[in-house]
N, C-alpha and C positions, 0 to 999 in steps of 0.2 A: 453691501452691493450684491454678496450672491446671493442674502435673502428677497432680496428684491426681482431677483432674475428670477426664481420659483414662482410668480407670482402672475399668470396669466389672464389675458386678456384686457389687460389696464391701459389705456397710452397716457400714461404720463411719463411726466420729466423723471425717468427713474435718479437720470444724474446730477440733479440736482438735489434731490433727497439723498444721492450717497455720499453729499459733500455733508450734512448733518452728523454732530456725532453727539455723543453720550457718556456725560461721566455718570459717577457711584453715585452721586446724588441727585441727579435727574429720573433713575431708573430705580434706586433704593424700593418707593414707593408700592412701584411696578412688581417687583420681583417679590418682596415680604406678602403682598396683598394674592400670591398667590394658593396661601395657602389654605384663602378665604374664596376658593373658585371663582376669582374675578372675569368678567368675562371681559371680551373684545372692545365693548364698549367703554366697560371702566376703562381700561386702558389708554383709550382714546381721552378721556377724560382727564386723564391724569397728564397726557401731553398738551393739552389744553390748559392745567393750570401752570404750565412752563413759560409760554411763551405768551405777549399781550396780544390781544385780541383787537383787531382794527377792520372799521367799517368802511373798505373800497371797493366804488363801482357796485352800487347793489347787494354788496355779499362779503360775508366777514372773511378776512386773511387774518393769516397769522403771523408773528415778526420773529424770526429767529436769531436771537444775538449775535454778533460776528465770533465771540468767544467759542459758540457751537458749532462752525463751519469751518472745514477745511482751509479754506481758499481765504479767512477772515474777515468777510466778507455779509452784509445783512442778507438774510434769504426771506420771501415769502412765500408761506402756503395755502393753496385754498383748503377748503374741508372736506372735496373728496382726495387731495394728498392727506392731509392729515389722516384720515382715515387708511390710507394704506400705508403707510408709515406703523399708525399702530396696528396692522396685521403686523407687520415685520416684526416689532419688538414682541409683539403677544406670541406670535411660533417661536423667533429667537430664543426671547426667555424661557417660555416652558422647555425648550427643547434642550435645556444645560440636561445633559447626565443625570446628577446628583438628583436634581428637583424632581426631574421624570419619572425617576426609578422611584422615590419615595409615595410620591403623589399616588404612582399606578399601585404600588404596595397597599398603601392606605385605604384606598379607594376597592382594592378589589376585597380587602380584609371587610370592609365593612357591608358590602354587597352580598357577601358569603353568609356574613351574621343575619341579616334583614331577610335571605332566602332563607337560610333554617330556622327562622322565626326565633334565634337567640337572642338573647339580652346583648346591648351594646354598652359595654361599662368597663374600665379601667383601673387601675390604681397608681396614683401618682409616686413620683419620687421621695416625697414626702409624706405615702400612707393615707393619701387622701383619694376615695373611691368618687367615682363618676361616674355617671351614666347618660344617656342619650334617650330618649323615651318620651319622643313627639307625640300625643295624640293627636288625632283627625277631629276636625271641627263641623257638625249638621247649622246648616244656615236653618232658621225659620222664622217667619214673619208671624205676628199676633197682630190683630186689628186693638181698639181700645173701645171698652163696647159702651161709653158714654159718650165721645165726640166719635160717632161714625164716618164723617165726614175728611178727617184727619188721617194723613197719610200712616200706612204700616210702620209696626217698628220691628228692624231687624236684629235676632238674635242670634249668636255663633253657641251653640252648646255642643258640652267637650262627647264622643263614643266611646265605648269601650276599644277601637281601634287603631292600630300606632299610624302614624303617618311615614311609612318607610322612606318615599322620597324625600322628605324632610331631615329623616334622620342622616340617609346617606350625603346628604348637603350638605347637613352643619357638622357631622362629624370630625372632620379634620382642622373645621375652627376653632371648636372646642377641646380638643388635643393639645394645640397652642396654647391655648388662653391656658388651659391647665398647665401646662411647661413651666408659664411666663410667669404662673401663680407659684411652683415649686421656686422657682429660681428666687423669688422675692422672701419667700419662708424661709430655704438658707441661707438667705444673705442677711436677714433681722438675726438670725439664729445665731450666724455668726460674728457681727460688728459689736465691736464695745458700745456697751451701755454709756459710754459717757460722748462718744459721737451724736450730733443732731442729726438726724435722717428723716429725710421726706420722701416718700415715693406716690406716685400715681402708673397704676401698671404699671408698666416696663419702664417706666422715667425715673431715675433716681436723680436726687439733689442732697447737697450738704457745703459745709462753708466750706471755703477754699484752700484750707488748712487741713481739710477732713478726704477730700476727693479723692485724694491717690489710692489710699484704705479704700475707700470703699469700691476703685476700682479694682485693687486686686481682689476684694471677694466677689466683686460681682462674675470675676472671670475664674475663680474658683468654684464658683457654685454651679457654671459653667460646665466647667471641666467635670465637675464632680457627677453631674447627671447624663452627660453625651458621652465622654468616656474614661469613665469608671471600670473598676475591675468586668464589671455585668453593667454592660449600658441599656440608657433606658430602651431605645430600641430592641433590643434583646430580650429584657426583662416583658418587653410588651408583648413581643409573639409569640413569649410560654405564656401568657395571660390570655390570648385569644385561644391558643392551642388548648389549653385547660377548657375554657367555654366552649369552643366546639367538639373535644373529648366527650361532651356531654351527650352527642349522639353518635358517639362513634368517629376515630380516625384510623384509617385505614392502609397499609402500605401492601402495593401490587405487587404479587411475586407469579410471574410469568402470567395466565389469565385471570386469578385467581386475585381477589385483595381480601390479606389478613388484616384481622385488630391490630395494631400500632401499640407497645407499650416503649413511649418514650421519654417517662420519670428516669431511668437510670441514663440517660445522659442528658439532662437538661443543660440549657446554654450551650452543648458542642452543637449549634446549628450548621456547623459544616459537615459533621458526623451525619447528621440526618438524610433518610432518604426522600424521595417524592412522598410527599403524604396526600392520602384524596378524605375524603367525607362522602355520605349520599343525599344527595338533594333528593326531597322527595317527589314522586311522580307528578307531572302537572295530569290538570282529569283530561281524560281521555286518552294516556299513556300505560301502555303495561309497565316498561323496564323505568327501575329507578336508575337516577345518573351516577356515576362515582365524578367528582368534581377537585381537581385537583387544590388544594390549600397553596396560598400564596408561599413561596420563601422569602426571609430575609431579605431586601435587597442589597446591603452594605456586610462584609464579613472582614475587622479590622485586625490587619495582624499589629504584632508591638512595633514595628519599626514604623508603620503608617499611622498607627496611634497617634504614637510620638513626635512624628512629623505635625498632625493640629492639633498635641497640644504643645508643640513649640512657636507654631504660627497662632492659636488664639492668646497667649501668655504672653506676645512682643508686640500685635495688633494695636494702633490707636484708634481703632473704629469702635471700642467698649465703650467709652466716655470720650465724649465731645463740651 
């Protein structure tokens, strides 16, 4: 209801839509797919395959189960509520804390790579290197010089030039995907060989005799990569910080920014001070920029550690 109140110059029934509500699994969808920059519209899409779809008076409404509303009660919506329903869940969501700070991390880490023209590449929990490295496509049309009359055929041939926006887009999908890929390599690593196991991505299956096993490894394998002595997050921001070392990182002391030698305390990222880099001049610029390097967004002491991992270790939401 107060995101709805934010939300100017609409007249609708705001109070009808704030008798709607939302469990974990109407919004699951929502919230994982954000790490795939889903925009406004997915969103709406995705509340679309909630509710059935029905053709009254000219123009589709939507049927909201009484199970979803407050009041227990059937609701209908048209499609420009629907539409601002999913603004509300699209700010809503992105605006948890946790997802914000990460997102913005991510996002600015890989902005910083793509402006100093460094490589965007990784190494996973399980020693497997990654990289990101879009080229840009030249469209050109050939005629066919027997049938002149015959329409062009279009060709995409790859440049020598990265496609930065692309890179900075899929980067944090592929982050995942690589996660989702570590977590499935320790958990083969781990299971007895004399278990059946299937998996497809992130799905695993086994007989019903076998599940529970393979639930606790799945939420060890877990544990073992988010946090670990050096988590992965951690381990990833000495990996960017190594890559852009490579032209220099720099720490200000009164107007002045020195070289940064920050091998002798790796991982104390709370130790660390502001670190900048220098972006290079855009043309027609004298002064280069000093550009501040992202921090860490999460710094876990052991008692908050230990708090998720006593809440992901008693969770039924690993296996369903």
């Amino acid at each position: 209801k107060e995101e709805l109140k934010k939300i100017r110059n609409i007249s609708l029934d705001s109070d009808k839509l704030s008798k709607i509500m939302f469990d974990r699994k109407s919004l699951k969808q929502s919230i994982i797919t954000l790490n795939y920059n889903i925009t406004l519209t997915g969103i709406v899409q995705h509340l679309k395959g909630l509710w059935r779809e029905i053709w009254i008076k000219d123009k589709y409404q939507y049927l909201v189960p009484k199970e979803y509303t407050t009041d227990i009660m059937e609701i209908f919506v048209n499609s420009r509520e629907l539409w601002l329903l999913g603004k509300v869940v699209y700010h809503t969501v992105r605006d948890i804390p946790s997802i914000s700070k990460l997102l913005t991390y991510l996002n600015d880490i890989v902005f910083l790579l793509t402006s100093l023209k460094l490589p965007v590449v990784w190494e996973t929990p399980t020693k497997i290197k990654v990289s990101v490295s879009t080229i840009t496509y030249k469209k050109s049309q050939i005629k066919k010089s027997v049938l002149t009359k015959s329409k062009p055929v279009t060709l995409s041939l790859p440049t020598d030039k990265l496609n930065v926006l692309g890179i900075r887009r899929s980067f944090i999908p592929n982050l995942v995907h690589s996660l989702d890929a570590s977590n499935l390599h320790m958990l083969v690593n781990n299971i007895s060989k004399s278990i059946p196991f299937y998996s497809i991505h992130d799905c695993f299956a086994s007989t019903i005799y076998n599940i529970a096993a393979i639930e606790v490894e799945v939420k060890n394998a877990f544990l073992n990569i988010y946090f670990g002595d050096v988590t992965f997050l951690e381990n990833l921001h000495e990996q960017f910080l190594n890559i852009v070392s490579s032209v220099g990182v720099y720490e200000k002391v009164g107007n002045n920014y020195i070289l940064y030698d920050y091998s002798h305390d790796k991982y104390r990222l709370d130790k660390k001070p502001q670190l900048y880099c220098i972006i290079p001049k855009p043309k027609g610029k004298k002064e280069m920029f000093h550009v501040e390097i992202p921090k860490i967004p999460f710094d876990y002491n052991d008692k908050s550690k230990q708090e998720f991992i006593n809440g992901i270790t008693a969770t039924n939401y690993f296996i369903q």
